[in-house]
C-alpha positions in Angstrom: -31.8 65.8 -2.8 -31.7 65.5 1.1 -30.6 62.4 1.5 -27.8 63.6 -1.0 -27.3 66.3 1.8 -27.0 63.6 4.3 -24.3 61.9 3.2 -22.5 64.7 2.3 -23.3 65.6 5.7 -22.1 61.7 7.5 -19.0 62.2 5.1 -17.8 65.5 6.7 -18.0 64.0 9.9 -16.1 61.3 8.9 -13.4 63.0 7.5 -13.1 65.7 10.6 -13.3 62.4 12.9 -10.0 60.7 11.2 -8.5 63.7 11.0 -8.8 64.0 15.1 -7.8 60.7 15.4 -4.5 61.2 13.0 -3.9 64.4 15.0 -4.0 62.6 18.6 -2.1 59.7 17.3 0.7 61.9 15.7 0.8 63.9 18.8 0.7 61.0 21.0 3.6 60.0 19.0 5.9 62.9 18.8 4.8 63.4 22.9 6.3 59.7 23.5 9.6 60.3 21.7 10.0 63.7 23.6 9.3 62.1 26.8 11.7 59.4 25.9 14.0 61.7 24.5 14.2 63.8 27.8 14.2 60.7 30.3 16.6 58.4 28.0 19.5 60.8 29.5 19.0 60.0 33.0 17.4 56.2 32.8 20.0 53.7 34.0 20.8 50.7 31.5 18.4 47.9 31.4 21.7 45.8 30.9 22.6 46.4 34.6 19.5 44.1 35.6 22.2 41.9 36.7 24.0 44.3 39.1 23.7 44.0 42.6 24.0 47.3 44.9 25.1 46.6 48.5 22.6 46.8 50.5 22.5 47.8 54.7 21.0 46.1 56.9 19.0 47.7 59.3 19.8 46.8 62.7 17.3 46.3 66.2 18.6 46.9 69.8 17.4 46.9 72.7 17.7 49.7 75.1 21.0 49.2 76.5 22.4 49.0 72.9 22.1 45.4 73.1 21.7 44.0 69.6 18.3 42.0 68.8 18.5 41.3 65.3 19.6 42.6 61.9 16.8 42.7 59.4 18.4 41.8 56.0 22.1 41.7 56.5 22.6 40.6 53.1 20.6 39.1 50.5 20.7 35.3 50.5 20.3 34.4 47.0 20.3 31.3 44.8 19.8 32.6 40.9 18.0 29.7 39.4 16.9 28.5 35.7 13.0 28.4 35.2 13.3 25.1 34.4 14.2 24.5 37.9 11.2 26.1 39.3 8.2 24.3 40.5 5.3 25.1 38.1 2.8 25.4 40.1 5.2 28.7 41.9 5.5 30.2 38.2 1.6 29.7 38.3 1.1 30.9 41.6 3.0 33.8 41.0 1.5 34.9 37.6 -1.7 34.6 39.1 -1.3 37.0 41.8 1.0 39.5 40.0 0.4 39.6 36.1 -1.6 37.0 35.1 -1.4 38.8 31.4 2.2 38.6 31.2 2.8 36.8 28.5 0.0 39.1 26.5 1.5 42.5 27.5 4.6 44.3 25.9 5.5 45.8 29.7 3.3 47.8 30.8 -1.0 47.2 31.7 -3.2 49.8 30.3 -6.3 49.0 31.7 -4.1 48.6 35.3 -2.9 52.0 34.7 -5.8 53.5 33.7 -7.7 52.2 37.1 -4.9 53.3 39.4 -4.9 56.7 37.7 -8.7 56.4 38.5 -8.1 55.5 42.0 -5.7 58.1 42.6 -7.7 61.4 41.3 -10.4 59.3 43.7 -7.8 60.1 46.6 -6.9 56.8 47.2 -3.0 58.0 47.2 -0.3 57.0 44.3 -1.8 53.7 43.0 0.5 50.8 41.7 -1.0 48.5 38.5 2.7 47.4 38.0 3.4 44.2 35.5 6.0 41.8 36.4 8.1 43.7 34.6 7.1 47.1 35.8 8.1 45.5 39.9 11.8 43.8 38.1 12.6 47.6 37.2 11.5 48.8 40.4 13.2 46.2 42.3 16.7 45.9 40.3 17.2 49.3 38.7 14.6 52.1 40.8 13.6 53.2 44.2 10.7 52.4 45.6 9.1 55.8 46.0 5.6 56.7 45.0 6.2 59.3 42.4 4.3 60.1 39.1 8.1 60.7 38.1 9.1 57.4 38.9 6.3 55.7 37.7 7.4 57.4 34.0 10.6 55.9 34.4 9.2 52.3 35.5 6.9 52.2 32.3 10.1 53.4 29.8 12.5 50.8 31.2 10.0 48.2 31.0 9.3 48.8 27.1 12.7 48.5 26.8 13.6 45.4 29.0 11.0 43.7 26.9 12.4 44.6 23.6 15.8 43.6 25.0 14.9 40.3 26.9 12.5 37.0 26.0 9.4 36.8 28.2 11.0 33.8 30.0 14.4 36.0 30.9 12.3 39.0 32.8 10.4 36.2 34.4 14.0 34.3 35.4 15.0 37.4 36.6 12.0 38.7 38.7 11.9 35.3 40.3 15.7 35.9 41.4 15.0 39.2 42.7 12.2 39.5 43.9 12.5 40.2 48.1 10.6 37.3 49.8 11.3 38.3 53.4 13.9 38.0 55.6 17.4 37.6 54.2 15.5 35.9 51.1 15.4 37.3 47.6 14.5 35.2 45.4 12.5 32.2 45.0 15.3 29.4 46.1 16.3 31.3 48.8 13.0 31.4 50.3 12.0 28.1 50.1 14.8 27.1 51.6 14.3 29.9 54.4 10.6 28.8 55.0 10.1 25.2 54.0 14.1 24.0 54.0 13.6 22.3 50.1 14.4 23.8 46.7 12.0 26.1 44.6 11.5 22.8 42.3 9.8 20.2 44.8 7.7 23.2 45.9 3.6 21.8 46.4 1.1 24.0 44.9 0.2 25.0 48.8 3.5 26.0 49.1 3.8 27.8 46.4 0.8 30.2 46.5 2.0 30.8 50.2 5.4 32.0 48.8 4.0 34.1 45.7 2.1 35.9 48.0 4.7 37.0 50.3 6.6 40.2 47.9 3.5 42.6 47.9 4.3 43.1 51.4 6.7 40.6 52.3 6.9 41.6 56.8 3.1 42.0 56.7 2.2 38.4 54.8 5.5 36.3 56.4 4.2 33.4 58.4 7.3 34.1 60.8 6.0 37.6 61.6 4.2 39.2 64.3 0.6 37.8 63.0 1.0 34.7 60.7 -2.5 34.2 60.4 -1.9 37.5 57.8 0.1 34.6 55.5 -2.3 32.0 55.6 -5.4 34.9 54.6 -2.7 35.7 51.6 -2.0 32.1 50.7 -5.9 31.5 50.2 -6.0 34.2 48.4 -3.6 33.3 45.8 -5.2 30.0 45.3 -8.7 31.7 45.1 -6.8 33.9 41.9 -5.3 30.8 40.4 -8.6 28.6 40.3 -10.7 31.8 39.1 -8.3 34.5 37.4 -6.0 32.0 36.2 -2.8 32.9 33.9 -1.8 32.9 30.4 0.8 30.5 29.2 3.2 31.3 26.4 1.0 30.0 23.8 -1.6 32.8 24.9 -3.9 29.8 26.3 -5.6 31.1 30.0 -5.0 27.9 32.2 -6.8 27.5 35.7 -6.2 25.2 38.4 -9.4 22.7 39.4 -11.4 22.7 42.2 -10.2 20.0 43.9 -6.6 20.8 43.8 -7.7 24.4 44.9 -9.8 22.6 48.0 -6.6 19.9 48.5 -4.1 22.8 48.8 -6.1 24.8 50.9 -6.4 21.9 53.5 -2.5 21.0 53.5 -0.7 21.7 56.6 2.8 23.7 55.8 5.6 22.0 57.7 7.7 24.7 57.7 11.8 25.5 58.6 13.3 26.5 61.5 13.6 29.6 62.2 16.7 30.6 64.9 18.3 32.7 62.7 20.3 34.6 66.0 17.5 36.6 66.6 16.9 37.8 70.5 13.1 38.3 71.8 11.8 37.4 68.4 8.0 38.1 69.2 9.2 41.6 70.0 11.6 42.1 67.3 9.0 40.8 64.7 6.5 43.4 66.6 8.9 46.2 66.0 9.2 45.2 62.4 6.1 45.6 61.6 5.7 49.1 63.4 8.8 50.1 61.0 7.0 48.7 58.1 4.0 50.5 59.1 6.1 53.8 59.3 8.5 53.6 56.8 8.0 51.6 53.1 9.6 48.3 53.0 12.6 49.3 51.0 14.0 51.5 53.7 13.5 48.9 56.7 15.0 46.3 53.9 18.3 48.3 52.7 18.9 51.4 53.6 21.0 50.4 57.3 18.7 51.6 59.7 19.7 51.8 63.5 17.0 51.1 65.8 16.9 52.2 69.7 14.1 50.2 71.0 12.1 50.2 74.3 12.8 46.4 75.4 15.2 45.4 78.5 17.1 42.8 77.2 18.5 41.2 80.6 15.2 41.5 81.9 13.3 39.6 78.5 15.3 36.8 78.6 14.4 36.1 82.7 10.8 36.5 81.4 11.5 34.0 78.8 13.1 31.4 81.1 9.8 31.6 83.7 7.4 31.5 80.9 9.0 27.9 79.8 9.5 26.5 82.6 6.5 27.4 84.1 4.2 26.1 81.8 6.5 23.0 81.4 5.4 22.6 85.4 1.7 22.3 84.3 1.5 20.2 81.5 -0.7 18.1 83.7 -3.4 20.8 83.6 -3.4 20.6 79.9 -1.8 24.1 79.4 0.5 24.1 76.7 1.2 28.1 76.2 2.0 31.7 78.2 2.4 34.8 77.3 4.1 38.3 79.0 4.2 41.8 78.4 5.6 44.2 80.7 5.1 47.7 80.7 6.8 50.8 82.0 3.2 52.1 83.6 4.7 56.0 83.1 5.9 56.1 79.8 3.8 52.9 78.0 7.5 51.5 77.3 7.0 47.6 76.4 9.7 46.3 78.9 9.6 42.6 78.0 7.4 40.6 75.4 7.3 37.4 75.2 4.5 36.1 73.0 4.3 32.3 73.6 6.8 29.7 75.6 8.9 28.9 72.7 8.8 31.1 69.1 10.5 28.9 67.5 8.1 25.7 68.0 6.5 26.1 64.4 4.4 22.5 65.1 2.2 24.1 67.6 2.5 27.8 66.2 4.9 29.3 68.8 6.0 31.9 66.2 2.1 33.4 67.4 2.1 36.1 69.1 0.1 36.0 72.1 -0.1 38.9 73.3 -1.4 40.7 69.7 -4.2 38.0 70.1 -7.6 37.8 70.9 -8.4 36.1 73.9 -11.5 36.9 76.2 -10.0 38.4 79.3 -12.4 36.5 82.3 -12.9 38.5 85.2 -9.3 40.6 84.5 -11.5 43.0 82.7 -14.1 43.7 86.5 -11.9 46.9 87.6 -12.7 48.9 84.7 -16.6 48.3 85.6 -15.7 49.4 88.9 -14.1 52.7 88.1 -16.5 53.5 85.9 -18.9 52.5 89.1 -16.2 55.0 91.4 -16.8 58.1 89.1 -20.8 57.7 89.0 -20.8 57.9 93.4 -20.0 54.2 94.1 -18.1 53.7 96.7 -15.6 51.1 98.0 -18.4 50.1 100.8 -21.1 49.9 98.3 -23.5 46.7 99.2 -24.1 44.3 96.6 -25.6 41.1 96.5 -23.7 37.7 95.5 -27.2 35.9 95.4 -28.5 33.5 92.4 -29.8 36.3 90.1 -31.6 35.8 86.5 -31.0 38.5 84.0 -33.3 39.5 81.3 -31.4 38.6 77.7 -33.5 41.1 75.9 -36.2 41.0 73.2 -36.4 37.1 72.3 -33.1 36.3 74.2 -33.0 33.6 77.1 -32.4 34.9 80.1 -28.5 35.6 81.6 -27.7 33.5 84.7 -24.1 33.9 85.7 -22.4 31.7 88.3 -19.6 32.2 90.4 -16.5 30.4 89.5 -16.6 28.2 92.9 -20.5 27.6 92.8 -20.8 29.4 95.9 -23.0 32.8 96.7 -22.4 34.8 100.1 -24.9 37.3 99.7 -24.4 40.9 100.6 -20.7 41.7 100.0 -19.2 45.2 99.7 -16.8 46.0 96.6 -14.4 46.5 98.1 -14.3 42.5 99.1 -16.4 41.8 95.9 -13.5 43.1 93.7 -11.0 41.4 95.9 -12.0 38.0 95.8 -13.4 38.6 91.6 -17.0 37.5 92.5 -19.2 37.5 89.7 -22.7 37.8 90.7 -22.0 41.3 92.0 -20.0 42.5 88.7 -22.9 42.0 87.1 -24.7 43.7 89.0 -23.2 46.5 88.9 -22.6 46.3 85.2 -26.6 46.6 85.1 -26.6 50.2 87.7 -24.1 51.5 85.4 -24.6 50.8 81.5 -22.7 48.3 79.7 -21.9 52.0 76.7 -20.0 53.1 80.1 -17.9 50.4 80.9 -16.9 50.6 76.9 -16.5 54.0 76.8 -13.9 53.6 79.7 -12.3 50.6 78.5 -11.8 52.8 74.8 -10.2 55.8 77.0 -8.0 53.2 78.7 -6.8 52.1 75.3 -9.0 48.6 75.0 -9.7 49.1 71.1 -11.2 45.8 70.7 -15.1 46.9 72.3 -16.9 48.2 69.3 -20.9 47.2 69.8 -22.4 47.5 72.7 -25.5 45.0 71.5 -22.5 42.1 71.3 -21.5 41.7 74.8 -24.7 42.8 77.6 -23.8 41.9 80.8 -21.4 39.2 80.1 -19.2 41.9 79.3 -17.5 42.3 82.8 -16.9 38.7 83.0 -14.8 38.8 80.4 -17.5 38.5 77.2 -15.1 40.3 75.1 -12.2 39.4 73.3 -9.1 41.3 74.4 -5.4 42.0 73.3 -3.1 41.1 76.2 -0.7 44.1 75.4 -3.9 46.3 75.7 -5.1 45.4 78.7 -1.9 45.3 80.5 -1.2 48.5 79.2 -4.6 49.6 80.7 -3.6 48.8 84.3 -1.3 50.8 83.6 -3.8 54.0 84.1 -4.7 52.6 87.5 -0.6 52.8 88.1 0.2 55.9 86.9 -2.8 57.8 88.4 -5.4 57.7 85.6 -3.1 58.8 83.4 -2.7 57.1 79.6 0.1 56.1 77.6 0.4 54.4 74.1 2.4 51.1 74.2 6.0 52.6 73.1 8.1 49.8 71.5 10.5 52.3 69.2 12.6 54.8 71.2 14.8 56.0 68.1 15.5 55.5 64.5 18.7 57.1 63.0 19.7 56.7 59.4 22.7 54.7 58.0 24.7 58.4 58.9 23.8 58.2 62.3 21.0 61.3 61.3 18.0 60.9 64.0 14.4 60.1 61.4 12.1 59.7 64.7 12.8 60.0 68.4 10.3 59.4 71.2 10.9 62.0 73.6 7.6 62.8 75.2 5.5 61.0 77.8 3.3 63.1 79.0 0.4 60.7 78.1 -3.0 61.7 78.4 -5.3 62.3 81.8 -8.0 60.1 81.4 -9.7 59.5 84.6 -9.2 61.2 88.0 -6.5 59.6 89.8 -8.9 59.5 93.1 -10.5 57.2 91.2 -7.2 54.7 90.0 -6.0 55.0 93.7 -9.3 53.0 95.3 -8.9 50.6 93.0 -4.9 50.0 93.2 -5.8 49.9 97.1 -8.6 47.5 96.6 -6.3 45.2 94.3 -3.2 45.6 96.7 -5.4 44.8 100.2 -4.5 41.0 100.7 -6.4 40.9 103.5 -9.8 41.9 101.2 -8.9 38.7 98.9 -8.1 36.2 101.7 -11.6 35.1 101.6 -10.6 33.4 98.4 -6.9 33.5 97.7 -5.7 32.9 101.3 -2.8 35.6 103.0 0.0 33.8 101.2 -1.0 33.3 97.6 0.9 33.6 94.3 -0.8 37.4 94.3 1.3 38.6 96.9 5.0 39.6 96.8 7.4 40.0 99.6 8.6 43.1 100.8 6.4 45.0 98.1 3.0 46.8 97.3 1.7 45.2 94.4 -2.0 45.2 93.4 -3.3 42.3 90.9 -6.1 40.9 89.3 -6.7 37.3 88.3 -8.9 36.4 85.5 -10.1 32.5 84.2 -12.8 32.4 81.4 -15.9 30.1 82.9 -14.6 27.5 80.0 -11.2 27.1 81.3 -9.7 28.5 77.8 -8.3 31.7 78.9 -6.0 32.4 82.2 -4.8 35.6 83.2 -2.7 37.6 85.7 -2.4 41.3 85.6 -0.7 43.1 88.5 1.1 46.4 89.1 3.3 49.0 91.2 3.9 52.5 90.4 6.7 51.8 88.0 5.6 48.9 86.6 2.8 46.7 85.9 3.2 43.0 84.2 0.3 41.0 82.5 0.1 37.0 82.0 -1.9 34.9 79.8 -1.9 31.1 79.7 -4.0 28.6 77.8 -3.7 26.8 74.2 -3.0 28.5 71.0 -6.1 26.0 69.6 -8.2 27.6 72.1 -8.7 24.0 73.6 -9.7 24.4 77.3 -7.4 23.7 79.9 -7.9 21.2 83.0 -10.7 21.8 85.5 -8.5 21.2 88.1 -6.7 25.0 87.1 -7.5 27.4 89.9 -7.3 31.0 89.2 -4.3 32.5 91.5 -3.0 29.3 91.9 -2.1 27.5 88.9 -1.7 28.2 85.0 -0.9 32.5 85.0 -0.3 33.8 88.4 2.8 31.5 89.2 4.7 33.0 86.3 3.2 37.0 87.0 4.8 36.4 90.6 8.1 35.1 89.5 8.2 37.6 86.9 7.2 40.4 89.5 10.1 39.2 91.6 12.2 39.0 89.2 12.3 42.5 88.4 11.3 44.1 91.7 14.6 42.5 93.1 16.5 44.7 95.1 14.4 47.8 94.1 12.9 49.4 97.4 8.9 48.9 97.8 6.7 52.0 96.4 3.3 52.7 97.7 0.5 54.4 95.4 0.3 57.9 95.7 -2.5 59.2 98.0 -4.6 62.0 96.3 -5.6 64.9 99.0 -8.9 64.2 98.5 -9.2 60.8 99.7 -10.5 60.5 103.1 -11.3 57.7 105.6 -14.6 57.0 107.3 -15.7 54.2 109.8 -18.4 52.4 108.2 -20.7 49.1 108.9 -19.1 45.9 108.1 -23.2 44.6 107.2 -24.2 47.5 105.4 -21.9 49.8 104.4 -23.3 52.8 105.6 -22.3 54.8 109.1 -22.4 52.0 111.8 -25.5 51.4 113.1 -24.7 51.2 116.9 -25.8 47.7 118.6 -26.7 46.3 115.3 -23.2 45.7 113.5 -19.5 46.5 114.0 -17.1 48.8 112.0 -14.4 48.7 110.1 -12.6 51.4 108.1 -12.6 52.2 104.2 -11.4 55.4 102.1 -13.7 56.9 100.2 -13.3 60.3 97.6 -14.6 63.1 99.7 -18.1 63.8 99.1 -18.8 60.2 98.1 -18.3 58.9 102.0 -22.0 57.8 103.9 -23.1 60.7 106.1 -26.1 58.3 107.6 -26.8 54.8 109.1 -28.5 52.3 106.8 -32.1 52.0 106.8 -31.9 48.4 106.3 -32.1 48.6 110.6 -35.5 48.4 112.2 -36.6 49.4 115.6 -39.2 47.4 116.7 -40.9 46.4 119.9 -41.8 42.9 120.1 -42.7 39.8 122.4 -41.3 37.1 121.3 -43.6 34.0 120.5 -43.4 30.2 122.1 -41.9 29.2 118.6 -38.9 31.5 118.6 -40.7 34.2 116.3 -41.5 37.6 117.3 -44.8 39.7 117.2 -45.2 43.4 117.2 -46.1 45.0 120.4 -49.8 45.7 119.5 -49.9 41.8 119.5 -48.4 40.8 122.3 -49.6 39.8 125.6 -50.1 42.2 128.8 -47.0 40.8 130.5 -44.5 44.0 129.4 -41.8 42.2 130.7 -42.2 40.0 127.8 -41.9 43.0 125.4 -38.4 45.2 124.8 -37.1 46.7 121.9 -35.1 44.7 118.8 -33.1 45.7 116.1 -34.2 44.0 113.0 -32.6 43.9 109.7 -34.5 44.3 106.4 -31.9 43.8 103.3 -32.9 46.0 100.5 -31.5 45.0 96.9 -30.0 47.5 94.6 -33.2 47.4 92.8 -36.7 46.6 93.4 -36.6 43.7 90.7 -34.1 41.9 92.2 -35.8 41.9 95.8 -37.0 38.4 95.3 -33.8 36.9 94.5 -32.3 38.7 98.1 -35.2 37.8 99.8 -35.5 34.0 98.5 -31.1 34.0 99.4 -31.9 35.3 103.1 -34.7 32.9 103.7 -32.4 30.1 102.5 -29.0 30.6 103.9 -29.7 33.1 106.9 -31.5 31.4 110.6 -30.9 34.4 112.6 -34.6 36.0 113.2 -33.3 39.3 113.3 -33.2 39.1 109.8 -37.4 38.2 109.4 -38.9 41.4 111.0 -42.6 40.8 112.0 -45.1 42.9 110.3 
């Protein structure tokens, strides 16, 4: 009886079950034909798939109105049969965008069903498009991200494929689909990156073209950062040898191993690309910000007119130097350069040119140098110093060039830096030891201050490349950490503009195809960062070419005629990485030279000299020509004291002469050093002297001396002073008797 119950019981269920599922079916049903009833009316004809609209192309200038480029001034297409298609690009491009295509009827369920997951995540408007979902989006919709467009992508696409084979909607996506540049479709680009037809394609070259539509300015090998392409490429071939495809006969295919290792190790030879663009590392730079700010439909298609910030006249003179400067020192082994220029009060980029010649694809001159990162050598020492200024340093501040080993930490060898020239001249004041970039005393200071300081001033001056502090240590102010040339030019420009900071601007206005403004940059203002007391010591530290003679000489590359200019030289201690960074009020230009391959240069490369700071000087001239010289503003509060030349402090009178500094009032030395010792002495038949108490009864031997007792900056480093004195130093003045 109760197991009679109990089927009863399962056959209620049963029946209550089906009929849910008949009712969420029938619904479903009559829900699909009233969507498709009310959308039907306003969905365009999947037989217009072959109709082209006429697309605008969005035009660059420079900030005269000079015209840079035009980004898509008509799409360069070749429509093409499949059977004239390389297989291994249909492959390639199945793999990466549907690899189920020839298994769904339009549309991806599951991909649907995870991109609604991801968006009620908050990950935004999700995609999970089919081939045929991105044909309707590219031929017949918009690109916007709407739920409302999305409906309209998946209703077209049921009825593309009941209207058209597989192998038609894949014909037509490969002939429409946008490939970058003036390219759509898969002919045009390969003849616009490899110069061949789609047909004799290589598997290499295919995956690296498949990969280009998701985001066509962010994966192009001609763009701003071609490494981006190469990442993509790899990654296509990783889908191909582990998702695969599926062929028309439903079959998943893969490719092997060792044709995914062979392609991945083929070196692309790839096309030419003059194509009449002007200042192409720029323009590429700018295209990218627009991508970044607008979707790439609307930088594509929709005529765009683009102010930007570069000087045209003032580019191409930067271009010529950078060429033929490099071309001067192929003897040194340095085979690249790089320039930015910056407007130091409004973070315009001025010029950009991001290697000697963009359009040498064999030794990737199409890389953008100064988006790269290099490790800046001693160019990065003035933002340890500032940070040095605003703890109570001061110009006149002893430290000690002496031989000097560092702790590396926990089980860490220790950190012995050397000077670039081998030499050590013992106590130096920063003032000189900025000047002439000794290392030594960098470091030491970078140990008084807190390597989390310098990095939290190099973050405020816009360096966005520091991130943990346990990376660098000490080597850190000599240029330990990699560095964007852009950004650290564009830092000197806080020490310009009076410790004030200011985003790199390369867009000044975007107007629609109506001439209707979309963005306008209008306001400078920038952002106080430091106190300009601060910026001012060191602009007159890097401008005093009497401070750097020591090193550089009165007349060297640093200095220009009839102008105050402060700079900074920096050479990594491997000879990879050159630098010149240098400034006035109004502008401030930055340098780079070296090899793309990071192979190092010639040791016979001297820093000032050779390699960057011939081109910063020319370029300098170049644009300071027949503007009148401007001096760095003077805050009130900087004053000037007389102070020791041996110890920095007020003079000691008898024991060492002056010379005058400028210090931030209430920083300056209000006493004399008391590295001077009074002592009376007799003076020994050797030469030494004894202390009075020892001496003879003849007074007339005994009289009072001055001694001198160096004190390091701290007590642990008082052997390394003391064993420097005792070798370099004869005078006895210096070896007090006690």
């Amino acid at each position: 009886m109760l197991n009679f119950k109990n089927k009863k019981k399962r056959s209620l269920i049963l029946v209550s079950l089906a009929s849910m599922a008949l009712f969420v079916v029938t619904a479903g049903a009559i829900f699909s034909m009233a969507l498709f009833s009310v959308y039907s009316a306003i969905l365009p004809s999947p037989s217009k798939l072959t109709t082209r609209n006429i697309e605008q192309s969005t035009k660059i200038f420079d900030r005269n109105g000079k015209l840079l480029y035009e980004v898509f001034a008509d799409k360069n297409r070749t429509l093409v049969q499949l059977q004239d298609v390389s297989p291994s690009l249909i492959h390639a491009t199945l793999s990466a965008e549907d690899s189920d295509f020839y298994k769904h009827r339009g549309f991806d369920l599951i991909g649907i069903t995870r991109a609604g997951f991801n968006m009620l995540r908050g990950k935004g408007l999700q995609s999970g498009s089919t081939l045929t979902q991105q044909l309707v989006k590219n031929a017949l919709l918009t690109n916007e991200r709407t739920i409302n467009r999305k409906i309209k992508e998946i209703l077209l696409s049921l009825q593309i494929e009941r209207k058209y084979s597989k192998d038609d909607i894949l014909k037509m996506y490969l002939n429409e689909a946008p490939y970058g540049g003036t390219a759509y479709g898969v002919e045009a680009a390969s003849q616009y990156y490899f110069s061949k037809s789609s047909k004799d394609l290589t598997l290499a070259e295919s995956a690296l073209i498949a990969g280009l539509p998701q985001s066509p300015s962010y994966y192009s090998p001609f763009g701003a950062n071609p490494e981006n392409a190469t990442a993509r490429q790899h990654y296509v071939l990783w889908l191909m040898k582990t998702r695969g495809w599926v062929e028309k006969d439903g079959v998943r295919h893969f490719i092997t191993e060792e044709e995914y290792a062979a392609a991945r190790e083929e070196v692309l030879k790839y096309a030419s690309i003059n194509h009449g663009i002007k200042a192409p590392h720029f323009v590429m730079y700018v295209k990218s910000l627009l991508s970044r700010r607008y979707n790439e439909n609307i930088v594509e298609n929709s005529g765009l007119s683009v102010t930007t910030s570069l000087d045209l006249d003032f580019q191409e003179q930067a271009e010529e130097i950078v060429k033929s400067e490099v071309d001067k020192v192929k003897y040194l082994s340095v085979g690249n350069a790089a320039l930015v220029a910056i407007d130091p009060k409004t973070g315009q980029i001025l010029a950009m040119v991001g290697s000697k010649d963009y359009f040498d694809m064999e030794n990737d001159g199409n890389v953008n140098v100064t988006l790269s990162l290099r490790q800046p050598g001693s160019a990065i020492k003035p933002l340890t110093y500032i940070t040095a200024f605003e703890r109570g340093f001061t110009p006149s501040t002893v430290l000690f060039d002496v031989p000097t080993k560092f702790s590396g930490g926990e089980g860490q060898p220790p950190y012995i830096p050397v000077n670039y020239n081998g030499k050590y001249i013992g106590p130096t004041q920063i003032r000189y030891a900025l000047a002439n970039s000794i290392n030594i005393p960098a470091v030491r200071m970078l140990k008084l201050i807190g390597v989390e300081n310098v990095m939290d001033t190099a973050k405020k001056f816009g360096i966005t490349t520091f991130s943990d502090p346990s990376r660098y240590g000490l080597s850190l102010t000599l240029g330990g950490g990699e560095v964007r040339l852009l950004e650290l030019t564009n830092a000197f420009g806080v020490f310009a503009s009076g410790g004030i900071y200011h985003s790199p601007v390369g867009i000044l206005k975007v107007a629609d195809a109506k001439g209707n403004v979309l963005d306008e940059e209008t306001s400078y203002k920038g952002e106080k960062v430091i106190d300009s007391s601060y910026t001012y010591l060191i602009s007159d530290i890097l401008s005093d070419n009497n401070a750097r003679a020591a090193v550089f000489g009165l007349g060297s590359n640093l200095v220009i005629p009839g102008h105050t200019v402060a700079a900074k030289t920096g050479t990594t201690n491997d000879i990879r990485d050159n630098w010149t960074i240098g400034y006035t009020p109004s502008i401030v230009i930055g340098v780079w030279a070296g090899n793309n391959d990071n192979s190092p240069m010639a040791k016979g490369l001297a820093s000032g000299i050779t390699g960057a700071a011939p081109i910063w000087q020319k370029a300098m001239i170049a644009y300071l020509k027949d503007k009148k010289d401007e001096k760095f503003e003077k805050p009130d509060n900087i004053i000037d004291v007389e102070v020791g030349k041996t110890s920095g402090m007020l003079v000691y009178e008898g024991a060492e002469d002056g010379r005058w500094e400028k210090f931030v009032k209430g920083t300056e030395p209000v006493s004399v050093s008391d590295w001077f010792i009074p002592l009376e002495v007799c003076k020994k038949d050797n030469g030494d002297y004894k202390l009075k108490k020892d001496c003879d009864d003849e007074e007339d031997k005994i009289k009072e001396r001055i001694f001198v007792k160096m004190k390091a900056e701290l007590t642990e480093w008082q052997e390394d002073v003391d064993a420097w004195i005792e070798e370099n130093i004869d005078d006895k003045d210096y070896f007090p008797p006690d």
